[in-house]
Wavefront OBJ file of the C-alpha trace (Angstrom):
o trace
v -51.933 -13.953 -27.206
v -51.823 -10.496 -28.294
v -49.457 -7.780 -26.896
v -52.576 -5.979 -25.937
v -54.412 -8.643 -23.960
v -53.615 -8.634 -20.453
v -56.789 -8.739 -18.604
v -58.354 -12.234 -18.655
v -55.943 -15.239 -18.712
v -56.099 -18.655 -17.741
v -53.913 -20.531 -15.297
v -52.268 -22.881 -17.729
v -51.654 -19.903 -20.178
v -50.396 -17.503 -17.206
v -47.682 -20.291 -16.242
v -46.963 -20.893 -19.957
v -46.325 -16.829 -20.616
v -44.398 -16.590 -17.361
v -41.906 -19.133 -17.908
v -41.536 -17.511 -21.704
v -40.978 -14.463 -19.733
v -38.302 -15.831 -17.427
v -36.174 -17.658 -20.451
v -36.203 -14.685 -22.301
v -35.536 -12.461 -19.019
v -32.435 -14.689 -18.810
v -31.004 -14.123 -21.538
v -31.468 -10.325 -21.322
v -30.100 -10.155 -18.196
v -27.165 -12.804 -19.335
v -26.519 -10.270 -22.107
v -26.610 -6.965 -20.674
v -26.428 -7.394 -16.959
v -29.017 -6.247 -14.282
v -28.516 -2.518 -15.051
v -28.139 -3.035 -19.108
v -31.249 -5.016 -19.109
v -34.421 -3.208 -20.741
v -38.342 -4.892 -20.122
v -38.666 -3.493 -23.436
v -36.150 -6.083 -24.797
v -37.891 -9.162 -22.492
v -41.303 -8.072 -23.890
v -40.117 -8.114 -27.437
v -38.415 -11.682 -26.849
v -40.991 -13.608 -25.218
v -43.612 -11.601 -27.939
v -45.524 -10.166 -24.883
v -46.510 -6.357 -23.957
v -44.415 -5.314 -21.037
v -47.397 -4.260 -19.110
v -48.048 -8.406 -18.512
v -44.586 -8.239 -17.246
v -45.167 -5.570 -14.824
v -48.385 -7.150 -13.684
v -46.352 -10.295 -12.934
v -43.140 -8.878 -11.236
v -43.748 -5.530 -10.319
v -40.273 -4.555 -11.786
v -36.728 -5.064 -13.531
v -35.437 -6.211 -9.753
v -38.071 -8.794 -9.204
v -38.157 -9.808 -13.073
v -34.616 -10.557 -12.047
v -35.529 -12.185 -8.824
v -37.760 -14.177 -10.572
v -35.703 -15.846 -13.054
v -32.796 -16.560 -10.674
v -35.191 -17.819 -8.524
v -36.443 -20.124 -11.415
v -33.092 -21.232 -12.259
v -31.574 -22.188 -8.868
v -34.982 -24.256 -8.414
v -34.792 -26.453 -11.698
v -31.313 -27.468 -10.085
v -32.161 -27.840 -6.713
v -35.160 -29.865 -7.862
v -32.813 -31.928 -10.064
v -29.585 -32.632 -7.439
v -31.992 -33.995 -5.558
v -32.290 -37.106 -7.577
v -28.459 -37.696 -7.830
v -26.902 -40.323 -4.880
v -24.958 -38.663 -2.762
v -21.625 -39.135 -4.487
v -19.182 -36.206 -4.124
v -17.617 -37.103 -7.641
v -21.034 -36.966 -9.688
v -22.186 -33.716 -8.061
v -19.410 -32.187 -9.530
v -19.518 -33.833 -12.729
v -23.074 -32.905 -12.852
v -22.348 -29.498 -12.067
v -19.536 -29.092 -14.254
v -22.014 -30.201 -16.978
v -24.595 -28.045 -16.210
v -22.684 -24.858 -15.904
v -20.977 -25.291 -19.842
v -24.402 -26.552 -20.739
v -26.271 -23.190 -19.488
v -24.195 -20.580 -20.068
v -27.108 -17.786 -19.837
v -26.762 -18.719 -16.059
v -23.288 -18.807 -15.343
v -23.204 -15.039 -17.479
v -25.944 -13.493 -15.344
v -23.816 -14.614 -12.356
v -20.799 -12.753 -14.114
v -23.045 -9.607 -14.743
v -24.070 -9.193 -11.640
v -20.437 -9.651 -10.215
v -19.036 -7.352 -12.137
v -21.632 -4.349 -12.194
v -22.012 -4.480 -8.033
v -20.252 -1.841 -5.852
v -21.081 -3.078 -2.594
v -24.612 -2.864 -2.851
v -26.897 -5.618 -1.138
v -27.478 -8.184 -3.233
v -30.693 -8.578 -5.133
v -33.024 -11.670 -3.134
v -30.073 -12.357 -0.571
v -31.685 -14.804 1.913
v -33.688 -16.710 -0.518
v -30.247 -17.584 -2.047
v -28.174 -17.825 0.810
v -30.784 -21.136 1.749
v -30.686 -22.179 -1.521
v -27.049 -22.775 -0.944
v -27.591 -23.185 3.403
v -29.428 -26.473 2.064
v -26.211 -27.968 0.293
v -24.221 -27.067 3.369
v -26.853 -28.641 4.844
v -26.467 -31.854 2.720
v -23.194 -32.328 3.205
v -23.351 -32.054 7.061
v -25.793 -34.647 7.306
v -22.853 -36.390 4.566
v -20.388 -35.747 7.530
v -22.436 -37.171 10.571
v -23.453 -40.749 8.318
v -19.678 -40.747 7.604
v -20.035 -40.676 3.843
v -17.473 -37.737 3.481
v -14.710 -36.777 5.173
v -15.093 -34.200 8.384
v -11.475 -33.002 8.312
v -13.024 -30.046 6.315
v -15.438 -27.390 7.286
v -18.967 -27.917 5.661
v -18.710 -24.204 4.348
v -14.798 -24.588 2.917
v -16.401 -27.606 1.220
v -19.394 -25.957 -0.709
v -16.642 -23.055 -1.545
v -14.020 -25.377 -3.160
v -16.506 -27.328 -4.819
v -18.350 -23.923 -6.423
v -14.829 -22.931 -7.294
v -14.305 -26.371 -8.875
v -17.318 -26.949 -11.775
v -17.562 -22.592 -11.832
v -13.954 -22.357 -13.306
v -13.712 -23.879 -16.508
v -17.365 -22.068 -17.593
v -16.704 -18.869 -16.018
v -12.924 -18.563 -17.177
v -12.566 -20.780 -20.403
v -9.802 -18.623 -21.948
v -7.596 -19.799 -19.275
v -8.958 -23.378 -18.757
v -7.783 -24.015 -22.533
v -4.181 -21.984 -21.974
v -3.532 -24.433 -19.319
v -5.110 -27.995 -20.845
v -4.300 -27.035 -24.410
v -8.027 -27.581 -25.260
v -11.161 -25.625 -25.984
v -13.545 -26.556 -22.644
v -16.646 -27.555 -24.805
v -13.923 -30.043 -26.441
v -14.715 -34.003 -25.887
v -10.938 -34.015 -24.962
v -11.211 -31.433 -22.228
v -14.159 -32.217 -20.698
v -13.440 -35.993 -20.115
v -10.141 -34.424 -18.406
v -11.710 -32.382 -16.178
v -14.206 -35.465 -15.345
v -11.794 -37.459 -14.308
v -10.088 -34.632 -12.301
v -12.963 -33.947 -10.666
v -13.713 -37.731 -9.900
v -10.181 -37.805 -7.979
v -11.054 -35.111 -5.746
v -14.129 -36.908 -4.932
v -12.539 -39.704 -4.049
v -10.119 -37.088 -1.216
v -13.065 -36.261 -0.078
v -15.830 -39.014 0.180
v -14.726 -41.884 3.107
v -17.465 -44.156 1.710
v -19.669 -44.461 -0.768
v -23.385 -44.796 0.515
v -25.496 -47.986 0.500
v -27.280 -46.833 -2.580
v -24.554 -46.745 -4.887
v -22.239 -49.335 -3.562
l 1 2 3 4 5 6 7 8 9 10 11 12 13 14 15 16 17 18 19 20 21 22 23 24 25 26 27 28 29 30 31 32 33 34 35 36 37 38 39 40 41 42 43 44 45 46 47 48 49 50 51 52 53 54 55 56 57 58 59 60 61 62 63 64 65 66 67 68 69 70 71 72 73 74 75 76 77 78 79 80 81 82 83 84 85 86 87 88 89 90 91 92 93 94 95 96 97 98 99 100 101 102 103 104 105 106 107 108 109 110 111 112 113 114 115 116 117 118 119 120 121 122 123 124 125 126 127 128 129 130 131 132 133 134 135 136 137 138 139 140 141 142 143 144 145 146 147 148 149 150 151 152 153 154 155 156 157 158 159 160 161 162 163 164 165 166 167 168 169 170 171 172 173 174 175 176 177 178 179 180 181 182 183 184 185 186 187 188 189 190 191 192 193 194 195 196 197 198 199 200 201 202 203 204 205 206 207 208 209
């Protein structure tokens, strides 16, 4: 498609140029942050005019919205397939968060450049992550993991757990002595995480016995 034709596309080439958008919005926004972030730059990366852009999310907020949006689905759409075993959520997790670091970077961004201000799409994302809660209530009441712990102090500690070695890998190889995309490092912080699954999961469900 040209930069100049915006007026007559398809449905299977509109959802082709807006996920282009959305990758390349995501790594803009990984890069520079919310308030670095330029359409200009998005445009030029995903070889559309920024006037398609516009059409399609109005502006840099819901470009952002957007591809945060798109990102938090393709891994709520995924977990959804893995048995409910404490242990290989985080493993999975863990994975995913070296594996797409354009995510875990726009998380950063945004962390560090707000002051207080609301932030950007707040209820769609607080039930993103209201549904895991969610999930591990109904974990709770079949007796599949412990209920010593608050749903809420669970879904912290376990964000804190597969968040830390991808958000913080300077310190993650101080303290292990390796590099965290190492095959040495990783395995260790597998089987780490494994252990705390076991603390927390009673019993493992019917499933995956």
């Amino acid at each position: 498609m040209s930069s100049t034709d915006t007026s007559a596309i398809s449905p299977k080439k509109e959802v082709s140029s807006q996920e282009a958008i959305l990758k390349a919005a995501i790594e803009e926004f990984a890069e520079r942050g919310v308030d670095g972030a330029r359409i200009e730059a998005v445009a030029r990366q995903a070889n559309f005019n920024k006037s398609l852009i516009y059409r399609y999310f109005t502006d840099k907020q819901g470009l952002f919205e957007a591809a945060l949006q798109n990102k938090l689905q393709e891994r709520s759409d995924t977990v959804e397939k893995i048995p409910i075993n404490i242990a290989e959520i985080l493993q999975y997790y863990f994975e995913e968060n070296l594996r797409d670091q354009n995510y875990v970077r726009v998380l950063l961004n945004e962390a560090q450049q707000n002051e207080g201000a609301p932030l950007i799409d707040e209820p769609w994302r607080r039930e993103y992550y209201q549904n895991h809660i969610n999930r591990l209530k109904k974990s709770q009441e079949a007796g599949i993991v412990s209920d010593e712990f608050d749903p809420v102090c669970l879904m912290l500690i376990f964000t804190a757990l597969v968040f830390f070695p991808a958000t913080l890998p300077q310190l993650a190889q101080l303290i292990s002595g390796h590099p965290v995309d190492s095959a040495e490092f990783q395995e260790h912080w597998k089987n780490c995480l494994s252990i705390f699954g076991k603390l927390f999961q009673t019993q493992l469900p019917d499933d995956i016995r």
